[in-house]
C-alpha positions in Angstrom: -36.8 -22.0 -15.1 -40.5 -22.8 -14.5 -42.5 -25.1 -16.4 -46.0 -23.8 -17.5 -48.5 -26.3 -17.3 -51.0 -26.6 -20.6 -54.6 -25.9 -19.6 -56.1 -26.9 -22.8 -55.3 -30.4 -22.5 -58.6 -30.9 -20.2 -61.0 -29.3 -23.3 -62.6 -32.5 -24.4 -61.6 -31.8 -28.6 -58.0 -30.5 -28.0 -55.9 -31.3 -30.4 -53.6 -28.6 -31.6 -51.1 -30.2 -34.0 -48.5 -27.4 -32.0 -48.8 -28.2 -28.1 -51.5 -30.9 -27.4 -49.5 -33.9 -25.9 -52.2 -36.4 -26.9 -51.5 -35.6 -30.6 -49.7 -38.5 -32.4 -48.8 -36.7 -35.5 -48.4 -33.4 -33.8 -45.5 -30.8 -32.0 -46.5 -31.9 -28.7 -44.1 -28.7 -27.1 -43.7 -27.9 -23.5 -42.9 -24.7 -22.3 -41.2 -23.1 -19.6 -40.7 -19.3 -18.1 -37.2 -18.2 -17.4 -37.4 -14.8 -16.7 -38.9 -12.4 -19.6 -38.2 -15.5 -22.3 -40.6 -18.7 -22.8 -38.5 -21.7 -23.9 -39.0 -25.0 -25.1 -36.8 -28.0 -25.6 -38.2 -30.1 -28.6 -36.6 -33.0 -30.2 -37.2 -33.6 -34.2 -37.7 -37.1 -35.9 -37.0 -37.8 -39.4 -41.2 -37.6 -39.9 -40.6 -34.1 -39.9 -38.3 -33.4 -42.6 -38.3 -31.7 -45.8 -34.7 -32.4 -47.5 -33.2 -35.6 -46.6 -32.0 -35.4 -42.7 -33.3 -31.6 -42.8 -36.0 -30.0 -40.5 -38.6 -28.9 -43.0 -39.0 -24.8 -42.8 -42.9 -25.1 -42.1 -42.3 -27.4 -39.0 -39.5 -24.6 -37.9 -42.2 -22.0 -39.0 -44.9 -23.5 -36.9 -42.7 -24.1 -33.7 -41.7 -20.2 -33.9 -45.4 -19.3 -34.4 -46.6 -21.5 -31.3 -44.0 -20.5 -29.0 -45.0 -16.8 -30.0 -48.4 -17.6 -29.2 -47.2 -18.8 -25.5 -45.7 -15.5 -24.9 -49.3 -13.6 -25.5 -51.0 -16.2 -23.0 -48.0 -16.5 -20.4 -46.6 -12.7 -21.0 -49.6 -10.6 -21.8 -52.3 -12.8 -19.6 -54.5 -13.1 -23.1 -54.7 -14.7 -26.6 -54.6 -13.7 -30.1 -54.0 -15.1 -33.2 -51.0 -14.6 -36.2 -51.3 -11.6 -38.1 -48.2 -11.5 -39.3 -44.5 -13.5 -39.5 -41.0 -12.7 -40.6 -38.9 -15.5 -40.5 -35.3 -15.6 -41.3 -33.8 -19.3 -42.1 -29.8 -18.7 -40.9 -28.1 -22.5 -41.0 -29.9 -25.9 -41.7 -31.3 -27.7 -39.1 -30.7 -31.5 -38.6 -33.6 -34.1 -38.1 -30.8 -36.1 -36.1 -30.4 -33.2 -33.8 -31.0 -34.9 -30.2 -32.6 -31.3 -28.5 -33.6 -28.2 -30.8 -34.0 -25.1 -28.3 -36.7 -22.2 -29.1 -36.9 -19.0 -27.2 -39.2 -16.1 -27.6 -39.9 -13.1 -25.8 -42.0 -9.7 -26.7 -40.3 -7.0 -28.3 -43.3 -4.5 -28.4 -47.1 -3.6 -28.3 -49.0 -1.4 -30.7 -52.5 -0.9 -29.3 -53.4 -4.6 -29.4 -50.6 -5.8 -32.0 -47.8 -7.8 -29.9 -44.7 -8.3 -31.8 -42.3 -11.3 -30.5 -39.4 -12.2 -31.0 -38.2 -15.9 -31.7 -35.2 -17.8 -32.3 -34.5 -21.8 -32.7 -31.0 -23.2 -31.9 -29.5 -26.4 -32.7 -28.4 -28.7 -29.9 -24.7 -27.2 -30.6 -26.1 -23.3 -29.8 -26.0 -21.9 -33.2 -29.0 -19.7 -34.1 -30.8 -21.4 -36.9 -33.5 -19.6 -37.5 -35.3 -16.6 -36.0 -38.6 -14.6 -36.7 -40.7 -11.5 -35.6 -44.3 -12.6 -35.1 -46.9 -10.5 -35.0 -49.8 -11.5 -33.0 -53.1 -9.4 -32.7 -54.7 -10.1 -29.2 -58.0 -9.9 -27.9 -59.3 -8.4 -24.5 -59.3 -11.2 -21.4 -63.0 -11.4 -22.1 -62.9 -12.1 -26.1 -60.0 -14.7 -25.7 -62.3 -16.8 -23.3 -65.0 -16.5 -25.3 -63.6 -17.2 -28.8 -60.3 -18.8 -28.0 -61.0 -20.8 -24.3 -58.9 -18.7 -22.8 -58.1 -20.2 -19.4 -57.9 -18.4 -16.2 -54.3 -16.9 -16.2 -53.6 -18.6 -12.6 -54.1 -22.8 -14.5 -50.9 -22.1 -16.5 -48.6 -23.0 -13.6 -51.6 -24.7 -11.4 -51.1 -28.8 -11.8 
């Protein structure tokens, strides 16, 4: 497992309630490579709940969708935003949960449509939640232009 390093944190502004570490209200994920998957290991507090002790479905929504969004940059050497997302809510998930795991990986490209797969587990390994997100992505060029698109190479560069 590799970890990717988040080149965004140096844009003076960052803030991205999903990944930016300097958010206080924010996700703050990590991710790592293994393989053809990007994982992350994210812990929940009781700020983030909907139902009493349970992870509110947005929050599980929005950690799908970033993750999704680290496969296009990490996977596809690009960036794109969310045109699309199918979630599918399995078994509640616990604010108490000491480690919720997310994986995602792409399934499939139509011209510049990239269609990934997610999945969040609880700490015990039971799939909680899983969703097909469907990103369109821009050309290297238009993703540094609209999205500061980092070079490819800063994403595992300390």
């Amino acid at each position: 497992m590799k970890r990717i390093i988040n080149p965004y944190r140096r844009l003076e502004g960052y803030d991205c309630f999903g990944c930016s570490p300097d958010n206080p209200i924010g996700l703050q994920m990590e991710f790592y490579e293994e393989g053809e998957e990007i994982l992350c290991k994210w812990h929940p507090g009781n700020h983030y709940q909907g139902y009493h002790n349970i992870l509110h479905g947005g929050i599980q929504a929005t950690l799908m969708d970033e993750i999704a969004s680290w496969v296009v940059q990490i996977k596809l050497k690009t960036a794109g935003v969310t045109s699309r997302m199918n979630i599918r809510y399995r078994n509640q998930v616990l604010v108490t949960d000491d480690e919720i795991t997310l994986r995602a990986r792409l399934k499939g490209m139509r011209r510049n449509l990239a269609d990934i797969n997610t999945e969040l587990y609880d700490s015990s390994g039971k799939c909680c939640a899983e969703a097909c997100v469907t990103y369109y992505t821009f050309s290297e060029e238009e993703a540094r232009k609209k999205l500061n698109y980092p070079a490819h190479e800063t994403f595992h560069k300390e």
